[in-house]
C-alpha positions in Angstrom: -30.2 8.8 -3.8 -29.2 5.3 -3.4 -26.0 5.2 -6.0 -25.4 1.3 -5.3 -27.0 -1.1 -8.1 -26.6 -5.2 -7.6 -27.1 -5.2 -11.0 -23.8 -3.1 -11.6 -21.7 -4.4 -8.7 -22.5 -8.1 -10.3 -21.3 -6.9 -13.7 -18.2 -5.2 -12.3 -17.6 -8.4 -10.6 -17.8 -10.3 -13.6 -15.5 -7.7 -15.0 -12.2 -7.6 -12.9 -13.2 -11.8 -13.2 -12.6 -11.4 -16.7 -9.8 -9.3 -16.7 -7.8 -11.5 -14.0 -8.5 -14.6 -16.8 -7.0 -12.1 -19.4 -4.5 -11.5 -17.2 -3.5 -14.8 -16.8 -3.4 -15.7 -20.1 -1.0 -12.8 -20.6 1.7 -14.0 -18.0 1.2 -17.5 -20.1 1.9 -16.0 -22.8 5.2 -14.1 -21.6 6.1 -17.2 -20.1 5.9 -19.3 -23.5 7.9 -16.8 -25.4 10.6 -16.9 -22.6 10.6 -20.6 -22.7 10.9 -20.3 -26.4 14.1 -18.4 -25.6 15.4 -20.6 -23.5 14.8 -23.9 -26.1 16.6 -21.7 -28.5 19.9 -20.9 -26.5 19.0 -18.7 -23.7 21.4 -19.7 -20.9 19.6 -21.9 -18.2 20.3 -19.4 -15.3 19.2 -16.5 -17.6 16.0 -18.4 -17.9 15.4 -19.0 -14.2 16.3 -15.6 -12.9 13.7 -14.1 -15.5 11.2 -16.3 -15.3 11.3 -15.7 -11.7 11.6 -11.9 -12.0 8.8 -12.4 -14.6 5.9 -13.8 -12.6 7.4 -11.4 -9.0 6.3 -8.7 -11.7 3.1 -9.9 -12.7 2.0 -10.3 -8.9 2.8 -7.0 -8.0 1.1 -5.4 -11.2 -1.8 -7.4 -11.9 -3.8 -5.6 -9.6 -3.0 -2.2 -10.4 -3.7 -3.0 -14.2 -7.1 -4.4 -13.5 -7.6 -1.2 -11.8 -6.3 0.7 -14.8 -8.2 -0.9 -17.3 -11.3 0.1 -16.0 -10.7 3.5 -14.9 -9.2 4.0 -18.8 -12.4 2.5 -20.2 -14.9 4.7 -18.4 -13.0 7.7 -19.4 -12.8 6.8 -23.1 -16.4 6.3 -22.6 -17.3 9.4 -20.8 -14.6 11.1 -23.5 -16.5 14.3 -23.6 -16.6 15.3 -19.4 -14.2 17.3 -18.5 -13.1 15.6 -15.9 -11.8 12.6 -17.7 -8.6 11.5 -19.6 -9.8 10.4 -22.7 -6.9 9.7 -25.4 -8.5 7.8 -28.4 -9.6 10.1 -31.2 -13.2 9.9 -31.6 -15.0 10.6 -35.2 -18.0 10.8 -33.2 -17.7 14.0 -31.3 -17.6 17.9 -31.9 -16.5 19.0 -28.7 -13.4 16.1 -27.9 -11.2 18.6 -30.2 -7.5 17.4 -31.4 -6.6 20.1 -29.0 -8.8 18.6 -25.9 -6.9 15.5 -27.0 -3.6 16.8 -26.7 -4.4 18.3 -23.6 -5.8 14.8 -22.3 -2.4 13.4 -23.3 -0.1 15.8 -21.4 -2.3 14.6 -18.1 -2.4 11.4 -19.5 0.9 10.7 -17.6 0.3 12.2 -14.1 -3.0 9.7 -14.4 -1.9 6.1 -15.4 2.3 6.3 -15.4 
């Protein structure tokens, strides 16, 4: 069985696309509130060492959270296989117990920290 779809690799294109623009508009964010700092008092060289730590950070991360997303989303989706790491309680499930939960949780670590 053929498992590849263009219709699915477009979309998960479109997705990590998406993300990156989410993504960027984060690190804009971080760097407006750090420029906010610095117009209210924060030391110049303060300021230019984080900012610089700041967007070192965001290169090294940004692909591994793009990664994470995803992965995180299709096991909230797919909450009920055993084989995923679904955290967010569901009122729309019998079988993802507050005890499957808190099992999730404990490997919740080992799988995204």
């Amino acid at each position: 069985m053929n498992i590849v779809n263009d219709q699915i690799v477009n979309l998960e294109n479109e997705i990590f696309a998406k993300i990156d623009e989410v993504l960027e508009l984060m690190c804009r964010h971080q760097a407006e509130r750090l420029k906010f700092c610095k117009d209210n008092g924060m030391p110049k060289n303060v300021f230019s060492k984080q900012a610089s730590l700041q967007m070192a950070r965001f290169n090294e991360i940004k692909s591994a959270l793009k990664i994470e997303y995803f992965s995180r989303f299709h096991n909230e989706m797919h909450f009920e296989d055993p084989g995923t790491c679904a955290v967010i309680p569901s009122k729309y499930s019998e079988n993802f117990t507050n005890f499957r939960r808190a099992e999730n949780l404990e490997a919740f670590g080992e799988n995204y920290l």
